[in-house]
C-alpha positions as CSV (number, residue, x, y, z in Angstrom):
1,X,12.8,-53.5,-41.7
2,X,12.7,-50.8,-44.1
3,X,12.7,-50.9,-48.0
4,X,10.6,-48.9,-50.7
5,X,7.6,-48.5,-53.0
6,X,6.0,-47.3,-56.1
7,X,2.5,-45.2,-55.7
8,X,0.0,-47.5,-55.6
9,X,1.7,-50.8,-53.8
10,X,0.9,-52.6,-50.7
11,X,3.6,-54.3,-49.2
12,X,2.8,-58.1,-47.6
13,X,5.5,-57.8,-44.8
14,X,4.9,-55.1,-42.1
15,X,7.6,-52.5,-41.8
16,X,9.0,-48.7,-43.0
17,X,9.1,-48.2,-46.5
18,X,9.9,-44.8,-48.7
19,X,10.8,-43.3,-51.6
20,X,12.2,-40.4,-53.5
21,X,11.2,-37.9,-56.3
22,X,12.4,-34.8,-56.6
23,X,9.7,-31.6,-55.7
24,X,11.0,-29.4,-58.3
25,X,13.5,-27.5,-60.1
26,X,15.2,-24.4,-60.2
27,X,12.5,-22.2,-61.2
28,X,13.5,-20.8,-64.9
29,X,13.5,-16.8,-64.7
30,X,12.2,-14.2,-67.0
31,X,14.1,-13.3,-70.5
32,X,13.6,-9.5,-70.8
33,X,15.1,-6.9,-72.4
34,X,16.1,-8.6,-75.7
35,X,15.8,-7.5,-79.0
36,X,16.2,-8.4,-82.5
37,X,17.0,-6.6,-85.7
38,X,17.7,-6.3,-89.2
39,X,20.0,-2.6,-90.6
40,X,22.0,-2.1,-93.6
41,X,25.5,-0.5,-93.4
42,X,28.8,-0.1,-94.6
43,X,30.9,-2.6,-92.6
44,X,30.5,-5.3,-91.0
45,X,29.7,-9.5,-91.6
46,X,26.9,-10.2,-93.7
47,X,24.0,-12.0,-92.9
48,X,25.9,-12.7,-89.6
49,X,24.3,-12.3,-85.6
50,X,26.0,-9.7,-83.8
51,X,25.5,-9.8,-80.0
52,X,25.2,-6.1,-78.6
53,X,25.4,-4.4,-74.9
54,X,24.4,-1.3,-74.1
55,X,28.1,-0.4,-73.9
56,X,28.8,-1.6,-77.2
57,X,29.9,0.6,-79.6
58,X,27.9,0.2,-82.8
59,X,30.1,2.8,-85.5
60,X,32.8,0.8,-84.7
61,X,31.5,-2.8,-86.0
62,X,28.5,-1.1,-88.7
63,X,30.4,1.7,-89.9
64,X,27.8,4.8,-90.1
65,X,25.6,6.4,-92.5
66,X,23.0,4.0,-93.2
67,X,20.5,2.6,-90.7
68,X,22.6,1.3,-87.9
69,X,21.1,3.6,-86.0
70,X,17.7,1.1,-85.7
71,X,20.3,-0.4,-82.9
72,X,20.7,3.1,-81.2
73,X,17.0,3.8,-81.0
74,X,16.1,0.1,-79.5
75,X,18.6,0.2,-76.9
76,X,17.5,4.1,-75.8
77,X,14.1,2.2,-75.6
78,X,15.8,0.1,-73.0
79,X,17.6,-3.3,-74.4
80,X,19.8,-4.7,-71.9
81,X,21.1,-6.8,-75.0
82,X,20.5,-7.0,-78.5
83,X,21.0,-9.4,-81.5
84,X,21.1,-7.6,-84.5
85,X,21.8,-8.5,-88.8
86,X,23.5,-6.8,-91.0
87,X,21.8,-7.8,-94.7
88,X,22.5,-7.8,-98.0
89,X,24.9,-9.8,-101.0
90,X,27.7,-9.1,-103.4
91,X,29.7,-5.6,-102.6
92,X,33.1,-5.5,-102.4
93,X,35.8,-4.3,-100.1
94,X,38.1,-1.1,-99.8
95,X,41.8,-2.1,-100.7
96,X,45.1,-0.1,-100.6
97,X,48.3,-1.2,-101.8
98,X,51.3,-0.5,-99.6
99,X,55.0,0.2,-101.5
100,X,58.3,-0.4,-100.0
101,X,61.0,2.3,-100.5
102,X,61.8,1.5,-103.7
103,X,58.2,2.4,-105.0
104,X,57.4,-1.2,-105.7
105,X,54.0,-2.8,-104.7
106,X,54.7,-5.1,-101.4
107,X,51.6,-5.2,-99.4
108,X,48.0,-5.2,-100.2
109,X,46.0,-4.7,-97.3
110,X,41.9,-5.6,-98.0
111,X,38.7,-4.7,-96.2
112,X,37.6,-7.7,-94.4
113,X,33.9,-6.4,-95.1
114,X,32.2,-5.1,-98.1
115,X,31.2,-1.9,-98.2
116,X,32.0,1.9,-98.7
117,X,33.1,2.7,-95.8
118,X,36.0,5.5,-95.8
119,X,39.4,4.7,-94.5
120,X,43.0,6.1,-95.0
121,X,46.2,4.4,-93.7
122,X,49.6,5.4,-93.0
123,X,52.8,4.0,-92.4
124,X,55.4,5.5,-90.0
125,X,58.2,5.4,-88.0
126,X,56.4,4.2,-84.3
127,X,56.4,7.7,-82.2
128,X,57.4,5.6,-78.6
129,X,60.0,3.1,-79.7
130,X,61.8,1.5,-82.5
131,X,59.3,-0.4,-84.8
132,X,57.2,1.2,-87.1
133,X,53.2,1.7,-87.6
134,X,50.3,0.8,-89.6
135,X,47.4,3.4,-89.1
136,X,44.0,3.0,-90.4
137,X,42.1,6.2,-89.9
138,X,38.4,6.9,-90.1
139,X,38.1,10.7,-91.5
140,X,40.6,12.3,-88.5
141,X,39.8,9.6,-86.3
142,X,41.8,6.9,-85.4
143,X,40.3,3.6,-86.2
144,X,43.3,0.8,-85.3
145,X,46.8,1.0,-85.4
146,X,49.1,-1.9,-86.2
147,X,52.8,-1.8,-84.7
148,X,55.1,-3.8,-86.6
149,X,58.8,-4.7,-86.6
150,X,61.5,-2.6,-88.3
151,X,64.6,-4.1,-90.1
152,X,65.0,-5.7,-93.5
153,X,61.4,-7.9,-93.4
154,X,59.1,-4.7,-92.8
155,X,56.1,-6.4,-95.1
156,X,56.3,-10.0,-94.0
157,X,56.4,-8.1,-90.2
158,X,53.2,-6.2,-91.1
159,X,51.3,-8.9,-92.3
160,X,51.9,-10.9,-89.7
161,X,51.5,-8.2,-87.4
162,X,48.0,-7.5,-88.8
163,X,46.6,-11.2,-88.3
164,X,47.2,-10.6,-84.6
165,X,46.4,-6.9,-84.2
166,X,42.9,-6.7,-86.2
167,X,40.1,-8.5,-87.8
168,X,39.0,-5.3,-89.8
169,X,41.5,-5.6,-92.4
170,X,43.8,-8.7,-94.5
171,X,47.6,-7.9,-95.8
172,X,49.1,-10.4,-98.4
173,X,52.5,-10.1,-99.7
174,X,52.6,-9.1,-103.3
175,X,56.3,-9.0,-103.6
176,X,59.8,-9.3,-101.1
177,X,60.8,-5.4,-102.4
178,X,64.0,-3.9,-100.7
179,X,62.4,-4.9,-97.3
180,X,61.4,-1.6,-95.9
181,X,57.7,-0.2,-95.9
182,X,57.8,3.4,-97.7
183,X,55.9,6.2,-95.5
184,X,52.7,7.5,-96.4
185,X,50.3,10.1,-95.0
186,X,46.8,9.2,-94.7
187,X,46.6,7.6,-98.1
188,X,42.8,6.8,-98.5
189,X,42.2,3.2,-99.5
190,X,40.1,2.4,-102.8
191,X,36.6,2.4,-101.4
192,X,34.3,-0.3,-101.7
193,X,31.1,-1.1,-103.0
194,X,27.8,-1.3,-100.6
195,X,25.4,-5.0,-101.3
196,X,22.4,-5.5,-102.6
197,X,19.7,-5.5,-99.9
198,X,16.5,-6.8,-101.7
199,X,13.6,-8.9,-99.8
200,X,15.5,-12.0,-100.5
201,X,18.3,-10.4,-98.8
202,X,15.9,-9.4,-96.0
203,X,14.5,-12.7,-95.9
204,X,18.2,-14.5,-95.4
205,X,18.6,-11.7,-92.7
206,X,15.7,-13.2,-91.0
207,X,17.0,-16.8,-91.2
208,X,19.6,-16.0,-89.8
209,X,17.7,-15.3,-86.4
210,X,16.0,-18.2,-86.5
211,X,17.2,-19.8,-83.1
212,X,17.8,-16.8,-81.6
213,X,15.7,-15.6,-78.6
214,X,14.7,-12.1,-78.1
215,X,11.3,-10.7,-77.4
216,X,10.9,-8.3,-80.0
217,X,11.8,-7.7,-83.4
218,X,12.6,-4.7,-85.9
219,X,13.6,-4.0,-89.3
220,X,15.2,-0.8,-91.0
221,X,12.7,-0.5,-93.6
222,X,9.1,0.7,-94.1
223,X,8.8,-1.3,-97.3
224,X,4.9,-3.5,-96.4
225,X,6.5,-6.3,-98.9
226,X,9.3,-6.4,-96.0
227,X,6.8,-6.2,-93.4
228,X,4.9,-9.1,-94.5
229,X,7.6,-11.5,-94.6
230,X,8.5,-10.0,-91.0
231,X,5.1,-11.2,-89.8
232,X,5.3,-14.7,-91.4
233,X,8.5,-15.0,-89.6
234,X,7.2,-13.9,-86.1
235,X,4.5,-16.5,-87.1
236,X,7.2,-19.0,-88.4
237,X,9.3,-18.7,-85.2
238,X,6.1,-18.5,-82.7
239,X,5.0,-22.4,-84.3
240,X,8.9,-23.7,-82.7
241,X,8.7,-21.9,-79.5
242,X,10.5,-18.7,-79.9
243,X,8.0,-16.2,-78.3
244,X,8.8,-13.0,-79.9
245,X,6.6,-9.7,-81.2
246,X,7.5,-7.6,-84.3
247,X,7.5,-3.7,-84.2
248,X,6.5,-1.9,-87.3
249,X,5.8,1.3,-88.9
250,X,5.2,3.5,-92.3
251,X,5.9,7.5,-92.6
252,X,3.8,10.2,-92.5
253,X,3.6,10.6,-96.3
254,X,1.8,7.4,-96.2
255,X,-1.6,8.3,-96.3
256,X,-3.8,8.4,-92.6
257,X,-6.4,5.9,-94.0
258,X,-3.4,3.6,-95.7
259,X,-1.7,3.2,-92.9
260,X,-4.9,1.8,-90.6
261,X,-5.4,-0.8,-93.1
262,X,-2.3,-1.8,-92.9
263,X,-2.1,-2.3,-89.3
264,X,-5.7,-3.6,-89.0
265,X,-4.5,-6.5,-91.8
266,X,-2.5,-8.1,-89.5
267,X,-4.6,-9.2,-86.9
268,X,-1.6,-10.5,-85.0
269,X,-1.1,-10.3,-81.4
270,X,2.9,-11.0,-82.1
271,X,2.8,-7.2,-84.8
272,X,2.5,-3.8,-83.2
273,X,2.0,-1.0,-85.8
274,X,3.0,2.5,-84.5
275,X,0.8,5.2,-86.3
276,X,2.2,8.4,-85.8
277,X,5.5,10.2,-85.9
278,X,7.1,12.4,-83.4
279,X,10.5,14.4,-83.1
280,X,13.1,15.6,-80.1
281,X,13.9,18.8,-79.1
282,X,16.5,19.2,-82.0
283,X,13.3,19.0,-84.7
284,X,14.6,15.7,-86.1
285,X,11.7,13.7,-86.9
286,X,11.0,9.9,-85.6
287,X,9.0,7.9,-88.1
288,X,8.6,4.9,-90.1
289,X,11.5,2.2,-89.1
290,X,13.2,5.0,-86.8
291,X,10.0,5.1,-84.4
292,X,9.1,1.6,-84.4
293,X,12.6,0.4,-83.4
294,X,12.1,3.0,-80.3
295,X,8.9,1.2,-79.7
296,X,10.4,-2.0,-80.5
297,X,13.0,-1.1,-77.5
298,X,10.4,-0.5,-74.4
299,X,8.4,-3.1,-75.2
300,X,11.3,-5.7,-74.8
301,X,12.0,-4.1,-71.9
302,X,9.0,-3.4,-70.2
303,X,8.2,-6.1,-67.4
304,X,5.0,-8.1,-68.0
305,X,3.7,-6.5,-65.1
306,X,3.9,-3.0,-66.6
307,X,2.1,-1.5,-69.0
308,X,3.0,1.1,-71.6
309,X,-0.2,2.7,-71.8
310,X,0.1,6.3,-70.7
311,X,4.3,5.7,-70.8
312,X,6.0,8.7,-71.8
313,X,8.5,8.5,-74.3
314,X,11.8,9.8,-73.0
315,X,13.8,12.6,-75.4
316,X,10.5,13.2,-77.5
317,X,9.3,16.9,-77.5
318,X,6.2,17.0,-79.9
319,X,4.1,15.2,-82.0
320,X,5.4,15.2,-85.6
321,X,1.8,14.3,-86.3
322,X,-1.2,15.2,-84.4
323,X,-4.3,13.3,-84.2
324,X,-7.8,14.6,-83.5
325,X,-10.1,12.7,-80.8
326,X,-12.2,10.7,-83.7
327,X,-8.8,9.6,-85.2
328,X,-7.3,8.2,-81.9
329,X,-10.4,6.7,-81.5
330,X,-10.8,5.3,-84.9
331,X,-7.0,4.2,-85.0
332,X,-7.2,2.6,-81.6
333,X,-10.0,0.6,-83.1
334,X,-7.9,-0.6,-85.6
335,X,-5.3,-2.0,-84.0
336,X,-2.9,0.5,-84.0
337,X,-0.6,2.1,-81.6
338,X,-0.7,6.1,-81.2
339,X,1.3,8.6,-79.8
340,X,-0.6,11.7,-78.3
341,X,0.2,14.0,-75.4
342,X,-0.4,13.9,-72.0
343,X,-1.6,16.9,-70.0
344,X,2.4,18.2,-69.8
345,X,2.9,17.9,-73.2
346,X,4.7,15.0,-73.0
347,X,4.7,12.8,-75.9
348,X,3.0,9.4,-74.5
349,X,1.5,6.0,-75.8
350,X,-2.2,6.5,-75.7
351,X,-2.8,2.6,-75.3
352,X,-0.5,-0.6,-75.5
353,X,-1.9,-2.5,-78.2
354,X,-1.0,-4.6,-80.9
355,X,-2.6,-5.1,-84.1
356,X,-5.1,-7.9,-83.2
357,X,-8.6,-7.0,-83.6
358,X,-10.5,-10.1,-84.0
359,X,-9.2,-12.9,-82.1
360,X,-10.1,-16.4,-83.0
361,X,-12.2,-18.8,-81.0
362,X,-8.9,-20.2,-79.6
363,X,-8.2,-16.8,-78.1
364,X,-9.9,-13.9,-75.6
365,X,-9.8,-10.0,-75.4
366,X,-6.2,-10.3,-73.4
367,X,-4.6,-11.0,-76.7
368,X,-5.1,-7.9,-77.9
369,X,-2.7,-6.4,-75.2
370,X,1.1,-5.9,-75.0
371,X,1.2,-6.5,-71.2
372,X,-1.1,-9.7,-71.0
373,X,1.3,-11.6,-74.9
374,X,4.0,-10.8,-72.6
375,X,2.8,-11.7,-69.8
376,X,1.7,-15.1,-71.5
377,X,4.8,-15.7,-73.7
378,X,6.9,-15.0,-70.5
379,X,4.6,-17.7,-68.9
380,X,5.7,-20.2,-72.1
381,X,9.1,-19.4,-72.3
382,X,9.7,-20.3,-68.6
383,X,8.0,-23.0,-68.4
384,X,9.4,-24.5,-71.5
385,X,12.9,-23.5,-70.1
386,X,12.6,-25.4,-66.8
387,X,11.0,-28.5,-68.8
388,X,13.8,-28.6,-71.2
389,X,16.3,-30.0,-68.8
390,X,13.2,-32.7,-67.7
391,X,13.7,-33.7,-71.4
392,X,15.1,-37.6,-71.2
393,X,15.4,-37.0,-67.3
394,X,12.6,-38.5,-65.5
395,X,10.1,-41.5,-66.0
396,X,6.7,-41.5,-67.2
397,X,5.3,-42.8,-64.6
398,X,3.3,-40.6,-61.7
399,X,6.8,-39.7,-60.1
400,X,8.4,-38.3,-62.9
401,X,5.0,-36.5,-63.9
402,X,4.2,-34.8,-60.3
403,X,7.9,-33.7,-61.0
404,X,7.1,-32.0,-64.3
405,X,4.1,-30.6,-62.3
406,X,6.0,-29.1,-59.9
407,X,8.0,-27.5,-62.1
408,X,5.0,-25.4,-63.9
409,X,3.6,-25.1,-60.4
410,X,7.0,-23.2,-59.3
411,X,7.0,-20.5,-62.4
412,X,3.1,-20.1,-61.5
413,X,3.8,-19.5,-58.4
414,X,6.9,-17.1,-58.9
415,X,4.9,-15.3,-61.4
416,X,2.0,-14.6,-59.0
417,X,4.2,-13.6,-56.5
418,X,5.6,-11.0,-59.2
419,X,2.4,-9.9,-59.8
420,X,2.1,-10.6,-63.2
421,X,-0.7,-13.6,-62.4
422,X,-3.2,-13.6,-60.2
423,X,-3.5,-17.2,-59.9
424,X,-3.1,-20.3,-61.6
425,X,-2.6,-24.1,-61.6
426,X,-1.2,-26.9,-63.6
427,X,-2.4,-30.9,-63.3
428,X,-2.3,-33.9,-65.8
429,X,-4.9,-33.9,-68.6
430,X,-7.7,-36.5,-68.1
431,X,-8.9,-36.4,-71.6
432,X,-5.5,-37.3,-73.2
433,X,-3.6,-40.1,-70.9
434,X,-0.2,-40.9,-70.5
435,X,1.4,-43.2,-73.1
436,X,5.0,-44.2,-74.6
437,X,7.4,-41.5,-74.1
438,X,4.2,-39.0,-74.2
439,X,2.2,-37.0,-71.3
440,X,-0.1,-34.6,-71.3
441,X,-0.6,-31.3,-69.0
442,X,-3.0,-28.7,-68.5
443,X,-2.2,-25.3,-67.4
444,X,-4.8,-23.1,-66.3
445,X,-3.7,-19.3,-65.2
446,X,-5.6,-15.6,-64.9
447,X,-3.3,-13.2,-65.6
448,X,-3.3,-9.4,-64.6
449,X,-4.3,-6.5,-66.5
450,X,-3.4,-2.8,-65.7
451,X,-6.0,-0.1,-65.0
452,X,-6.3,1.6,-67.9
453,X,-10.5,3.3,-67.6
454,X,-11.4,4.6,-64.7
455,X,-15.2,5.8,-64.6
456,X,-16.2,8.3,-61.8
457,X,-19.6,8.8,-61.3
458,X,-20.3,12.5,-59.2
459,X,-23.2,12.9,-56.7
460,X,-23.5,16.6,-56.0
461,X,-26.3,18.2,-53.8
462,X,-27.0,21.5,-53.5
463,X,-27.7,22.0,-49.9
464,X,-29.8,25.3,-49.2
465,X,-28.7,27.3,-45.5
C-alpha cells in the first residue's frame, strides 16, 4: 500500500509512503542600474514619478533651462532606467487665447503644467489636405501639432481635437464666434510662472519616492539643509526595505576643510560625498549636484562584483580641482570620494567609498565600501523578493520552512556563482523558535572584495662576475 507522512512519523502498517514540498523558487535576480532623483524645471507634473529610459527624451517632458539635466548626467553614468521628480508648488501656466475670424475670443488653450516655459502657436490652413492646424512651437522648433476639422464648428473641432492629440495643453470654448479659427503666426502664448521649490517642497519630492525602488539617489541642489533631509530619507526608506544609497556633493567655493566635515558627519554607508570637481574637454565644469548625479549614475550601474576604484570617468578631461597627496590621503580618511588622475591623465575615482567612518558594533570594515553595501543590499533585495511571494503561501511547519531555506540558499548560491560571494549559507535560528505565523532565519555569507593595495616587496642582489 502506499500513502504519506509528515517529518517525524512512523507509520504502524508496513508499506510506501511519500510526500511533497517544493525545493525552491525561481531564484529572484539582481535590480541594477536604477536611479532616483529630484530637478526643478519648467514643465512638467509636479511632485509626480516619471519613469525614464535611456531613449527617453527628457526636454520634451521637463522643458530646459533649469536642472533637468541631473537626469542627463545619471544616465551618461549608466542608468538603464531612471525614476525621477519634478518639485516644487503654486506657479502657473502659459495661456493663449485663440480668435475666430471675426476677431472675437473663441478658444483658450492653457498649459497643462506650470511653469515658464516658452511656446508660440499658430493656426493654419493644413499644408497636405483639407482641415486645418494647431501648432505649438518651441523657439523654431516644432513641439506638437494638432489637425482639426474645417467647416462652420472650427473651435468646438479643435478642442476636441486637442483632448485626443496632446496632454501638454487644455482648449475651452469661450464663445461659438462665426465658426472659423482666424490664422496666426507663431503668436507666443502668455508665459507662465515657475513654483516655489523650498525644503518642504524638496521633502514632498522625496515622498513621493517613497515605494519606489532604485539603487541610488540624487538631488539638484548643493543646499546641506537639503542634503540632510536626503540622508534621513535614505535612512527612512532603508528601515522598510528599500535598499538605496544617496550621492551628494558641494562646489568648489565651498571651502576644502568644510566640505570634509560635511562628508565625515554622515557616517552613513547608504551617502557618498564626491569631493572634487572636474570638467570635459569643452572647459565646462562638473561640480556640486552636476558631479554627484554622474557619480550617482555608475554607482547604480556598477555590478556588485565591480568596483569603482581606479574607474575612469568617461568625457572628463581634467581635474577642476587638484588635490595634493596629504589631501587625498586626509579626504580618503574622511569618508569622502575623490577624483585624481591616473598615470594617462585620465580623470579616475581614487577609491569607492562612502561616507562611513566609524561603523557601529552591529557593522565591520566592508560597510565602508561601495562594492561590498551593494553587494549586501543586492543580497537583501533578492532575497526579500523571492520570499515575498512565500508570504501566506506555505506552512510553518519544517516543510514550508526547508522551502523558505531553499529559497535564500538559491540567491546564495547564484550570487557565488556571480562572484559577488565567496560563500555562504542560510538555516533556522535556534535561539529564536518557530511560533504562530512567525519563524526565524539566519543567514550567514562572506562576500568579495576587489584588490585595491598591492604591496611588492623587491629582493635585488648584486652579483659580482
Amino acid at each position: 500500500m502506499a500513502g504519506t507522512f509528515i517529518i517525524g512519523e512512523k507509520k504502524i502498517r508496513p508499506g510506501v509512503y511519500q510526500r511533497r514540498y517544493k525545493t525552491g523558487s525561481v531564484v529572484a535576480g539582481a535590480r541594477n542600474g536604477i536611479g532616483l532623483g529630484l530637478i526643478r524645471a519648467n514643465w512638467g507634473p509636479l511632485n509626480t514619478v516619471v519613469d525614464f529610459t535611456p531613449d527617453t527624451n527628457v526636454s520634451r517632458i521637463f522643458g530646459s533651462g533649469n536642472t533637468e539635466g541631473l537626469i542627463t548626467e545619471m544616465f551618461t553614468g549608466g542608468l538603464t532606467s531612471g525614476h525621477f521628480v519634478r518639485i516644487g508648488t503654486g506657479g502657473t501656466a502659459p495661456t493663449i487665447t485663440l480668435k475666430d475670424s471675426a476677431d472675437t475670443d473663441v478658444v483658450k488653450i492653457t498649459g497643462a503644467y506650470v511653469g515658464d516655459r516658452a511656446f508660440t502657436v499658430s493656426i493654419r490652413d493644413s499644408l497636405t489636405g483639407a482641415g486645418r492646424e494647431c501648432i505649438f512651437y518651441e523657439g523654431t522648433t516644432e513641439f506638437c501639432k494638432v489637425a482639426f476639422e474645417a467647416g462652420e464648428k472650427e473651435p468646438d473641432a479643435l478642442i476636441a481635437a486637442m483632448k485626443e492629440a496632446t496632454t501638454d495643453f487644455i482648449a475651452t470654448k469661450l464663445a461659438d464666434g462665426s465658426g472659423t479659427m482666424k490664422e496666426c503666426t507663431q503668436t507666443a502664448m502668455t508665459p507662465g510662472t515657475q513654483p516655489t521649490a523650498s525644503p518642504v517642497e524638496y521633502s514632498a519630492g522625496l515622498d513621493a519616492l517613497y515605494c519606489v525602488f532604485g539603487n541610488c539617489l540624487c538631488v539638484d541642489t548643493d543646499d546641506v539643509a537639503i542634503h540632510l533631509l536626503v540622508q534621513a530619507f535614505i535612512d527612512r526608506i532603508y528601515d522598510n526595505g528599500y535598499y538605496a544609497v544617496a550621492c551628494l556633493a558641494e562646489p568648489k567655493s565651498v571651502a576644502f576643510d568644510t566640505r570634509m566635515t560635511h562628508a565625515a558627519a554622515f557616517n552613513d554607508e547608504k551617502v557618498v560625498y564626491v569631493l572634487n570637481s572636474a570638467e570635459n574637454s569643452a572647459g565646462v565644469v562638473y561640480e556640486g549636484w552636476r558631479i554627484a548625479a554622474r557619480i550617482g549614475g555608475m554607482i547604480a550601474a556598477v555590478a556588485s562584483n565591480m568596483s569603482l576604484t581606479h574607474t575612469v570617468i568617461s568625457g572628463f578631461a581634467a581635474l577642476h580641482e587638484t588635490l595634493t597627496p596629504s589631501q587625498i590621503e586626509k579626504a580618503l580618511q574622511r569618508g569622502c570620494l575623490v577624483l585624481t588622475t591616473n598615470a594617462a591623465g585620465q580623470v579616475w575615482i581614487e577609491q569607492g567609498i562612502n561616507t562611513l567612518i566609524t561603523p557601529d558594533g552591529d557593522m565591520d570594515e566592508g560597510w565602508k565600501k561601495i562594492r561590498r553595501v551593494k553587494t549586501r543590499f543586492e543580497l537583501m533585495q533578492r532575497v526579500a523578493d523571492g520570499l515575498d511571494v512565500l508570504i501566506g503561501k506555505v506552512n510553518n511547519d519544517p516543510d514550508g520552512r526547508a522551502t523558505i531555506i531553499s529559497n535564500i540558499k538559491g540567491v546564495i548560491s547564484r550570487m557565488v556563482g556571480e562572484k559577488k560571494l565567496l560563500q555562504g549559507d542560510a538555516f533556522e535560528d535556534e535561539t529564536n523558535p518557530p511560533q504562530g505565523d512567525s519563524a526565524w532565519f539566519v543567514i550567514e555569507v562572506d562576500d568579495i572584495d576587489s584588490v585595491e593595495f598591492i604591496y611588492l616587496a623587491y629582493r635585488f642582489r648584486y652579483a659580482a662576475e
